[in-house]
Backbone as numpy.savetxt, mean C-alpha at the origin, in Angstrom:
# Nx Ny Nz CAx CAy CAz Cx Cy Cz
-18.05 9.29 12.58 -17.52 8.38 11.60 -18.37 7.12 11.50
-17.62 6.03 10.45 -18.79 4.85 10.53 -17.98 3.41 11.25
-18.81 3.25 11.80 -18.20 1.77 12.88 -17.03 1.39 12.29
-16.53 0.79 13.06 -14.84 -0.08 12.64 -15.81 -1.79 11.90
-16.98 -1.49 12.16 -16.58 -3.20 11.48 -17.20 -2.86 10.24
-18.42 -1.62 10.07 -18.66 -1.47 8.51 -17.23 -0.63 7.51
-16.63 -0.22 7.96 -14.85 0.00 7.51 -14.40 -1.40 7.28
-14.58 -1.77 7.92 -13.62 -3.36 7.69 -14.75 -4.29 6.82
-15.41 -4.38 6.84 -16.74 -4.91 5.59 -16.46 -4.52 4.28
-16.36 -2.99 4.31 -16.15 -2.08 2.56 -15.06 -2.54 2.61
-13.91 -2.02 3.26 -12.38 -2.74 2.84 -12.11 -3.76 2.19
-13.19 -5.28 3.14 -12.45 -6.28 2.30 -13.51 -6.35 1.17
-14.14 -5.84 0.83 -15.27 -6.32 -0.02 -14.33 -5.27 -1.34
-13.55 -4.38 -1.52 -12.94 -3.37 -1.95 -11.92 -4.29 -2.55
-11.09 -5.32 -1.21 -9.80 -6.54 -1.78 -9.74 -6.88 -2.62
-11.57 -8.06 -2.52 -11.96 -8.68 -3.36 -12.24 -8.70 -4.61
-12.86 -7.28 -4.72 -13.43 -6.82 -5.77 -12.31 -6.21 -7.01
-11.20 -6.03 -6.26 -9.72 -4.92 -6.77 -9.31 -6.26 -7.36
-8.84 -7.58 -6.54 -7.76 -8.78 -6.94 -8.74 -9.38 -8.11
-10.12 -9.19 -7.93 -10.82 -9.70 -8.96 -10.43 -9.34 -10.70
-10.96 -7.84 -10.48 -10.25 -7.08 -11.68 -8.68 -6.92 -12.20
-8.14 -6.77 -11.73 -6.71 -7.07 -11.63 -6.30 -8.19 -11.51
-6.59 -9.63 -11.83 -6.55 -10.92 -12.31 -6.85 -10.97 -13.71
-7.81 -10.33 -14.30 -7.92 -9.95 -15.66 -7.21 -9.05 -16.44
-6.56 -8.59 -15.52 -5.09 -7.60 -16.17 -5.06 -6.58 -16.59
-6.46 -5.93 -16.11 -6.95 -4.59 -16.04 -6.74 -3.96 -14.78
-6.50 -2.76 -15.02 -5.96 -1.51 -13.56 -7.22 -0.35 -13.22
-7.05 -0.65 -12.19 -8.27 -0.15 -11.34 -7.54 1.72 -10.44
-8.29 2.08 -11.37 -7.66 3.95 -10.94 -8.81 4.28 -9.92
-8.27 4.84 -8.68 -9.13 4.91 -7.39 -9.40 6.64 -7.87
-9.77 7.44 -8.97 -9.98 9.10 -8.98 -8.41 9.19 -9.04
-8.43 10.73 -8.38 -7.04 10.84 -8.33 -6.29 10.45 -6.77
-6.37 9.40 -6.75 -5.53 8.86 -5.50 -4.91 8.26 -6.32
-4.53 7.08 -6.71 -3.91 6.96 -7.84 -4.25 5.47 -8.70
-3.78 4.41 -8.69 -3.88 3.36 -9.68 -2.95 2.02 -9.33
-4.21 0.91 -8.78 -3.65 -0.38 -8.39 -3.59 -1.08 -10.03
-2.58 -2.24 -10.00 -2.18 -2.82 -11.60 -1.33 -3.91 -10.66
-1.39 -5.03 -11.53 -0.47 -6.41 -11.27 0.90 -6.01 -12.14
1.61 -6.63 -11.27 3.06 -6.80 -12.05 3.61 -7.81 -12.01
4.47 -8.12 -13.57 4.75 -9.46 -13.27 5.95 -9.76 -14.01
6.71 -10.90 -13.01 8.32 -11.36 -13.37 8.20 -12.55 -14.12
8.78 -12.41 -15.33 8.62 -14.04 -15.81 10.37 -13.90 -16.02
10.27 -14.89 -16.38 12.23 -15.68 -16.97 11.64 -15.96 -18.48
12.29 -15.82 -19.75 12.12 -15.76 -20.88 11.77 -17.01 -21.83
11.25 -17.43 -22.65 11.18 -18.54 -23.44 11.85 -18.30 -24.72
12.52 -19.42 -25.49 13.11 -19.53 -26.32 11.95 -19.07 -27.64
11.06 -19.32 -27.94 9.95 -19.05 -28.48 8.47 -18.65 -27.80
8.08 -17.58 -28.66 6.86 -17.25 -28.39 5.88 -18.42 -27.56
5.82 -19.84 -28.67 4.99 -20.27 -28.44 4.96 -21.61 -27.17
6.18 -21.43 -27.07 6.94 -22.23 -25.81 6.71 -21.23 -24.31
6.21 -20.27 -24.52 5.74 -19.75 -23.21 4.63 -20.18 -22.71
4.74 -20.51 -21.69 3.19 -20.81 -20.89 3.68 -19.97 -19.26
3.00 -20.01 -19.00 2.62 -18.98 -17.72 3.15 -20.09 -16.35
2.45 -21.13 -16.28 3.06 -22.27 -15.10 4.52 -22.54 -15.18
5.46 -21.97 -16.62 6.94 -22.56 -16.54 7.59 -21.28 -16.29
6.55 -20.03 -16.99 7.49 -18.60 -17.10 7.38 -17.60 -16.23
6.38 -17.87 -15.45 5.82 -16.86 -14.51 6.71 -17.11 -13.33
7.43 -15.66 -12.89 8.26 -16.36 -11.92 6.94 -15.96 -10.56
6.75 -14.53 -10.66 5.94 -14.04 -9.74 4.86 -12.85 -10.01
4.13 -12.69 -9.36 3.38 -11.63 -9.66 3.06 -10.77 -8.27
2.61 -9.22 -8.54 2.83 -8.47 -7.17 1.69 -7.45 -7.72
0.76 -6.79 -6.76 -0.30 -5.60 -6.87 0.49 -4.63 -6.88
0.40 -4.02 -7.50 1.19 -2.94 -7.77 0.41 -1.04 -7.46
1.04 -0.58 -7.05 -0.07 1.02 -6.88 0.89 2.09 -7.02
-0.06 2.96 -8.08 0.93 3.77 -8.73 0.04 5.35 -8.48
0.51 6.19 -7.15 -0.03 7.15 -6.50 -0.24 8.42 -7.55
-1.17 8.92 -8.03 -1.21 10.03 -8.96 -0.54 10.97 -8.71
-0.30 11.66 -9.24 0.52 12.95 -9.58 0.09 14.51 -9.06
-1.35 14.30 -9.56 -1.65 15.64 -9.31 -1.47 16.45 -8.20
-1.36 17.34 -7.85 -1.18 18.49 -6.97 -2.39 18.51 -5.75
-3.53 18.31 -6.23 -4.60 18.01 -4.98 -4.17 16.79 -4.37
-3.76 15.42 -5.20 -4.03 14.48 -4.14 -2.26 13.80 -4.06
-1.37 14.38 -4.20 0.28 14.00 -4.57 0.11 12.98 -3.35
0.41 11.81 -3.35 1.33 10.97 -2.55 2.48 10.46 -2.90
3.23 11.18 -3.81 4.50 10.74 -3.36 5.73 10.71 -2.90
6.67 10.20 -2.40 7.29 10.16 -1.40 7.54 11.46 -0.66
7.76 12.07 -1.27 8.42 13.70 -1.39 7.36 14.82 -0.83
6.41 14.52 -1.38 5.12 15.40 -1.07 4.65 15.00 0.05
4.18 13.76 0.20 3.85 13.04 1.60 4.65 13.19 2.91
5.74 13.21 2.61 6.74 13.37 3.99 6.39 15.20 4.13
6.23 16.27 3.05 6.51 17.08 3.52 4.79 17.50 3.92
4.19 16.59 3.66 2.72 17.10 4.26 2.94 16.70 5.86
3.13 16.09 6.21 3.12 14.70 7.48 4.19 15.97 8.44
5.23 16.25 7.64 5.98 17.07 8.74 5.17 17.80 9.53
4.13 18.45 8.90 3.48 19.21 9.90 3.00 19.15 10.77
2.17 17.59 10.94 0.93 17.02 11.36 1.62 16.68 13.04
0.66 16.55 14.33 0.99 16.47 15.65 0.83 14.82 15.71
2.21 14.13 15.28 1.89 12.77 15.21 1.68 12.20 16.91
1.88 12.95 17.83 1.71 12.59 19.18 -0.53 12.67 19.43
-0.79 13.43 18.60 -2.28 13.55 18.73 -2.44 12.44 18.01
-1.47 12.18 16.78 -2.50 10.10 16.71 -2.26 9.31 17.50
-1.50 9.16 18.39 -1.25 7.63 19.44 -2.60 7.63 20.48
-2.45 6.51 20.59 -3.58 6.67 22.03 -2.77 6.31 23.18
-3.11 6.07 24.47 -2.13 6.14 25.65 -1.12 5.10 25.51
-1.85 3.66 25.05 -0.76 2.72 24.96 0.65 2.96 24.28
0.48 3.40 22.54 1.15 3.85 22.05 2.10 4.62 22.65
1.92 5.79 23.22 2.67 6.51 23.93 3.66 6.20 24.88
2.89 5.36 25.65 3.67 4.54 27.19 4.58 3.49 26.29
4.44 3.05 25.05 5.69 2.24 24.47 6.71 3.29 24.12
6.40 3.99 23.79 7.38 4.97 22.88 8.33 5.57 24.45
7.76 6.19 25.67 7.98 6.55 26.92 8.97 5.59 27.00
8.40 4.33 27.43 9.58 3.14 27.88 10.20 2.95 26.93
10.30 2.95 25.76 11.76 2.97 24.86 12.52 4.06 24.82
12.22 4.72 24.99 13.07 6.43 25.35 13.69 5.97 27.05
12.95 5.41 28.02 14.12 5.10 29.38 14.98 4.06 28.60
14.57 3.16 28.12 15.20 1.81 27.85 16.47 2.31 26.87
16.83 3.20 26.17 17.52 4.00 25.25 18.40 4.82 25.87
17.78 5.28 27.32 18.87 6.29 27.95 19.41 5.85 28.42
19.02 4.07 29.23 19.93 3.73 30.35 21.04 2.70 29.56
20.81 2.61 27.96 22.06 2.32 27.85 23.06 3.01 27.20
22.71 4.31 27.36 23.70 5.43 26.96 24.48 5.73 28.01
């Protein structure tokens, strides 16, 4: 694989580059994984031209909207039933484990 810090380099350089485009209010489709887009809450103005963004905007949120298709489905439904399969004990590493261990005693002894 490629180092953890050139992963973490593309990532944020990926942030940047995503919040960039999506500040302009254009949506950024990753192929078929699916499609980051801003969303946004305003409270209403009495007129069109009485809206401005600093009085109406309540909030705004990145939004990601997982494609559909059948090769790459993430959603909810499909994902859980892919994952069922998978040996989630082969992703932990020892630490992980020894927490999960001591919460399983810590769980029995107050049963």
């Amino acid at each position: 694989g490629y180092p953890r810090g050139v992963v973490t380099g593309v990532m944020m350089s990926f942030v940047d580059c995503l919040l960039e485009i999506v500040a302009q209010s254009k949506k950024v489709q990753l192929g078929d994984l699916g499609t980051f887009y801003l969303g946004i809450n305003t409270k209403p103005a009495d007129k069109y031209e009485e809206f401005t963004p600093a009085t109406n905007i309540k909030s705004c949120a990145l939004r990601f909207l997982a494609s559909q298709t059948n090769e790459n489905n993430l959603s909810r439904a499909a994902f859980t039933a892919a994952m069922s399969y998978k040996n989630f004990n082969s992703l932990m590493n020892e630490k992980d484990k020894s927490l999960v261990d001591d919460a399983k005693v810590k769980l029995n002894k107050t049963e």
